[in-house]
C-alpha positions in Angstrom: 14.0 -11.5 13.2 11.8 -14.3 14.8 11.1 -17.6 12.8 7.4 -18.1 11.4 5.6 -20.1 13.9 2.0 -20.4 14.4 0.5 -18.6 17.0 -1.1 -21.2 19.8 -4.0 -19.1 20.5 -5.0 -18.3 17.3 -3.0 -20.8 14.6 5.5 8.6 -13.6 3.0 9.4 -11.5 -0.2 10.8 -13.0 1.5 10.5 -16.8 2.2 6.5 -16.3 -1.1 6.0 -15.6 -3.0 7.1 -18.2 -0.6 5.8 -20.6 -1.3 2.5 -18.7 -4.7 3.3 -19.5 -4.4 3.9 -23.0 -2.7 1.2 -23.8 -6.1 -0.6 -22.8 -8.9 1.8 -24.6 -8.3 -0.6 -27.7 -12.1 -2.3 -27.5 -14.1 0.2 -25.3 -13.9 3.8 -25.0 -13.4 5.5 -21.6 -16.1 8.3 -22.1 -18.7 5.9 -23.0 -17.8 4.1 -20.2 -18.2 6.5 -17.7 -21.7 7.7 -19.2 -22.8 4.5 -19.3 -21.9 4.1 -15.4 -23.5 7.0 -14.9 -20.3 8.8 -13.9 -20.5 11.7 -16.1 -23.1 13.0 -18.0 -22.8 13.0 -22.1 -22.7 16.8 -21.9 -19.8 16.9 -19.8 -18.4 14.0 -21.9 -18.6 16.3 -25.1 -16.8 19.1 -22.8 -14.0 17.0 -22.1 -13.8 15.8 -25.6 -13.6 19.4 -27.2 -11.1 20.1 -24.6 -9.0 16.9 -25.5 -8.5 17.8 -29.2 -7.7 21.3 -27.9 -4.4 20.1 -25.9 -4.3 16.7 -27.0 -3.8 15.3 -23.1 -5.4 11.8 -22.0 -9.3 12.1 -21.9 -8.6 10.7 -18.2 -6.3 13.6 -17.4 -8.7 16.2 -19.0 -11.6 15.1 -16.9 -10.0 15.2 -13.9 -8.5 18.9 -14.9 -11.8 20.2 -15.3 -13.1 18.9 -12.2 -16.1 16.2 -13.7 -14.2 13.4 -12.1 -11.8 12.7 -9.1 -9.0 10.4 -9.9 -10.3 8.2 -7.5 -13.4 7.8 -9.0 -12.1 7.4 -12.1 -9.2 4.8 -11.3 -11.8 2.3 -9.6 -13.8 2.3 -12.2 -11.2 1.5 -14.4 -9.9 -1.2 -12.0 -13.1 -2.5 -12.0 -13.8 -2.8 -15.4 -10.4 -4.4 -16.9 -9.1 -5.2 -14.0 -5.7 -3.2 -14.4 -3.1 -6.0 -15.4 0.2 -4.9 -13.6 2.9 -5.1 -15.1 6.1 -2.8 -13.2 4.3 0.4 -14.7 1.4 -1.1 -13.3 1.9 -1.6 -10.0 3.4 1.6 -9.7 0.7 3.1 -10.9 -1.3 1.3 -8.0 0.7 2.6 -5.6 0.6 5.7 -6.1 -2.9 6.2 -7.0 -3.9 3.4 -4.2 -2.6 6.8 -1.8 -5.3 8.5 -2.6 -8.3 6.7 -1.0 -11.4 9.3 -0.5 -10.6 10.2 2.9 -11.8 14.0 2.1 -12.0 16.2 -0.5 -7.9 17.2 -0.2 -7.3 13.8 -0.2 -9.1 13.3 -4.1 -6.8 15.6 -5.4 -3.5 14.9 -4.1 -1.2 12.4 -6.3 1.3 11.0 -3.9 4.0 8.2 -5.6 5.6 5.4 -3.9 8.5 6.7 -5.1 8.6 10.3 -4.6 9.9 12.3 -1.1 7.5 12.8 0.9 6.1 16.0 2.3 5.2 15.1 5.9 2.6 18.0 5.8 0.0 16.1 3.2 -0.1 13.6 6.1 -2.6 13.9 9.1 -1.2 11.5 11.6 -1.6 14.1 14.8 -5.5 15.2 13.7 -6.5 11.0 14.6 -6.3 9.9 18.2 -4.5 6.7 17.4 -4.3 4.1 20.2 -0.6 4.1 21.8 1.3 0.8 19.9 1.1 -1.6 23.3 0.9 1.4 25.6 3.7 2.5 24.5 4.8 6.4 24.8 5.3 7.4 21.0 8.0 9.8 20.0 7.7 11.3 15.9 10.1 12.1 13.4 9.7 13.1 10.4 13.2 12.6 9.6 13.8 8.5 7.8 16.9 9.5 6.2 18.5 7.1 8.5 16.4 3.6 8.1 18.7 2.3 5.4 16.9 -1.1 4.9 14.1 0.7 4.9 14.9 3.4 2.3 17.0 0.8 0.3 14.0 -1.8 -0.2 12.2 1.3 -1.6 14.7 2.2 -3.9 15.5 -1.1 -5.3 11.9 -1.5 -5.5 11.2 1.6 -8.0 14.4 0.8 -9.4 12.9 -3.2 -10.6 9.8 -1.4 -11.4 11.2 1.0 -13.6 13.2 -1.4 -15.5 10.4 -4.2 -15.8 11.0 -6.4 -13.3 9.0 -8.8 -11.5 6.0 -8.6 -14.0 5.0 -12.1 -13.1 5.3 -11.8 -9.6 3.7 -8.4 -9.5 1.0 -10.6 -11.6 0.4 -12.5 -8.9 -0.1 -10.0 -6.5 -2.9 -7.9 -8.5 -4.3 -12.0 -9.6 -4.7 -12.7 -5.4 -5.9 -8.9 -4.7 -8.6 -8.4 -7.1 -11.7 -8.4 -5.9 -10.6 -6.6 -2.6 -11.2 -2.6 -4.2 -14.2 -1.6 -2.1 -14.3 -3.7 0.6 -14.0 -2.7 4.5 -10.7 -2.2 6.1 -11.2 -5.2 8.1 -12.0 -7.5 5.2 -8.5 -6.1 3.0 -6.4 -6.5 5.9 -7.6 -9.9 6.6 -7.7 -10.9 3.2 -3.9 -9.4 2.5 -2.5 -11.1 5.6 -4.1 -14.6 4.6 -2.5 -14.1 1.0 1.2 -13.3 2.2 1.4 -15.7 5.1 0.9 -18.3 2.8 4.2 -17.4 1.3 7.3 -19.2 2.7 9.2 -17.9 5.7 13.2 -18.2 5.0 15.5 -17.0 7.1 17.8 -13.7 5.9 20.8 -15.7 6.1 19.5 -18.6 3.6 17.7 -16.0 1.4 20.5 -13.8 1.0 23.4 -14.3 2.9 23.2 -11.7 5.0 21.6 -11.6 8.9 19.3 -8.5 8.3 17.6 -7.8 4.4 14.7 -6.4 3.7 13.4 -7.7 0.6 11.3 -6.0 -1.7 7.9 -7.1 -2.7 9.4 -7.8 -5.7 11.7 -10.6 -3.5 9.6 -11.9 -1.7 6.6 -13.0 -4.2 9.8 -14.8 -5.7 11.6 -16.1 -2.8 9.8 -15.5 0.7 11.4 -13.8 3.4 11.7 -13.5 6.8 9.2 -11.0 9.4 9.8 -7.7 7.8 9.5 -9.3 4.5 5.9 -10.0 5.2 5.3 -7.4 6.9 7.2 -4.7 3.8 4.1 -7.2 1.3 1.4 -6.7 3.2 2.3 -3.3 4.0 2.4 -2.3 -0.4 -0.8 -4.4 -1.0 -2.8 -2.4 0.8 -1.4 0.5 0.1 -2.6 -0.2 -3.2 -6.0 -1.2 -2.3 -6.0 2.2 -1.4 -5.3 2.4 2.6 -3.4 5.9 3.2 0.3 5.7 4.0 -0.6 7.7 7.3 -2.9 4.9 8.8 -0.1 2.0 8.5 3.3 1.3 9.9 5.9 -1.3 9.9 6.4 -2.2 13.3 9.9 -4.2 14.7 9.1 -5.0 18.4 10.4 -7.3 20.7 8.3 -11.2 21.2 9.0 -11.4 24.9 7.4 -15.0 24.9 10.9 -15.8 22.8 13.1 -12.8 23.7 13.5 -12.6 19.8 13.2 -9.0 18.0 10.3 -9.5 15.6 8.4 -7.1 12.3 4.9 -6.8 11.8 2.3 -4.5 10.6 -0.2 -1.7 12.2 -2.6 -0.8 10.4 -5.3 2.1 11.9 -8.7 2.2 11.0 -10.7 5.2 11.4 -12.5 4.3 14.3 -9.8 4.2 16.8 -9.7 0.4 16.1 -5.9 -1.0 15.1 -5.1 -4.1 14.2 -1.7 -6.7 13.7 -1.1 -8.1 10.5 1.9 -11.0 11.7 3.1 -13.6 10.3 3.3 -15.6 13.4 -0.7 -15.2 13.6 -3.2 -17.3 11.5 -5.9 -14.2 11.5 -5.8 -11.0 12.2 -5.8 -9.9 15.8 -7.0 -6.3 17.1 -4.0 -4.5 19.0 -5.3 -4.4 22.3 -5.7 -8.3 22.2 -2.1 -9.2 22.1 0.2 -8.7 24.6 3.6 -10.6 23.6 5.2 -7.5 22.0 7.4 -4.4 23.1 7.5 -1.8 20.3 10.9 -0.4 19.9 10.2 1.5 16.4 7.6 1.6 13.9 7.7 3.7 10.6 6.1 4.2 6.8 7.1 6.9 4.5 6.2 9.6 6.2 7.5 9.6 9.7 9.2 7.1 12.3 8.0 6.2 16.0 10.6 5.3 18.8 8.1 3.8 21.3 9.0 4.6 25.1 7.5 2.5 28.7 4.8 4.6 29.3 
């Protein structure tokens, strides 16, 4: 992929969650949290308590079952309050309840995990009139079975996350995002794009002795990386800011100012707006602003995009 340059023009699941939240209920009580952010009223409080001590689940777990709260109301408010320190079960966590940004009332109640197989039918990439990637004539498939850098970053990701590792530079992540929960699309993805360009580019070959490896996030908080590295970080931070899986791809294109195959990220907004999150670009550009690429593939978890001369 290309070298970082500076551009001229412009230089499990459900269960690990609430046990994460547990873990932090030591010096204030969720319930009287909620009330007190007028969340839930102290009637349905004493509801969800009675039904707690009938089943014994999380009180967070119990609300949501009985329909007082959404999960996404209930995680930000969490988030906001203590900040949610990440360790591995942390960021997992983030992930996969960062998926399930209040897009409708569907979308509240569906728990999708960074690690799980997805179902390509909770997504609702043909319902949005998307602007073609460069003009390009997209072609979908559901089918990533065969991205193996892809689905191997993924893997090795869940499988450090599972085992512990990279607490501290998962640390450093939440530590640089917080503060971003809330805020417009245009002001995360600016924000996440500052914070990993300022990582180190290193070339595949010196990072790992190999010519093509796509690093975790994991890696690269540690170590840098190369375009898709960046593009991989930037790509899991907002995803657990909350930005849906369906509204963000990994791009690899073609830089025909350098004839050098390149990886960045798409990400969609709502308004038929798209922009590029690149390493090779100081700030964020909008798509139909920048003309040095050729899409040849783009992809997230859901689908994959070969990406024809229109």
């Amino acid at each position: 992929m290309s070298k970082h340059v500076t551009d001229p023009e412009n230089q499990s699941k459900k269960g690990g969650f609430f046990n994460a939240v547990a873990n932090r209920l030591a010096t204030a009580r969720l319930g009287d949290l909620l009330v007190d952010s007028g969340l839930i009223s102290r009637d349905q409080l004493t509801e969800a308590l009675a039904a707690q001590k009938a089943d014994r689940r999380q009180l967070g777990q119990v609300l949501i079952g009985l329909g007082i709260i959404s999960p996404v109301t209930l995680y930000r408010k969490l988030a906001e309050q203590w900040c949610i320190k990440v360790s591995a079960a942390g960021l997992t966590m983030l992930i996969s309840m960062g998926s399930m940004a209040p897009r409708s009332a569907a979308a509240e109640t569906t728990n999708i995990s960074f690690s799980s197989a997805v179902d390509t039918s909770k997504y609702d990439v043909d319902e949005i009139a998307y602007p073609a990637m460069f003009g390009t004539q997209e072609v979908r498939s559901n089918d990533i079975s065969g991205f193996s850098n892809w689905n191997g970053m993924i893997q090795r990701f869940e499988t450090d996350l599972r085992a512990g590792k990279g607490g501290q530079q998962m640390q450093q992540m939440q530590n640089r995002l917080k503060g971003l929960q809330g805020r417009s699309l245009r002001e995360q993805v600016s924000a996440v794009n500052r914070i990993m360009n300022s990582k180190p580019y290193v070339e595949d070959n010196r990072n790992w002795g190999k010519s093509d490896y796509w690093a975790t996030p994991v890696e690269f908080m540690s170590r840098g990386g190369d375009c898709e590295d960046f593009a991989i970080a930037k790509y899991v931070a907002l995803r657990a800011l909350g930005v849906p899986v369906e509204q963000m791809r990994v791009a690899v294109v073609m830089d025909q100012t350098i004839n050098q195959h390149h990886a960045i990220l798409i990400v969609y907004d709502r308004d038929n707006t798209a922009y590029v999150l690149d390493n090779q670009i100081k700030r964020v550009r909008e798509l139909s602003s920048v003309k040095r690429y050729k899409p040849i593939f783009s992809i997230n978890q859901a689908s994959w995009w070969l990406h024809k001369s229109a």
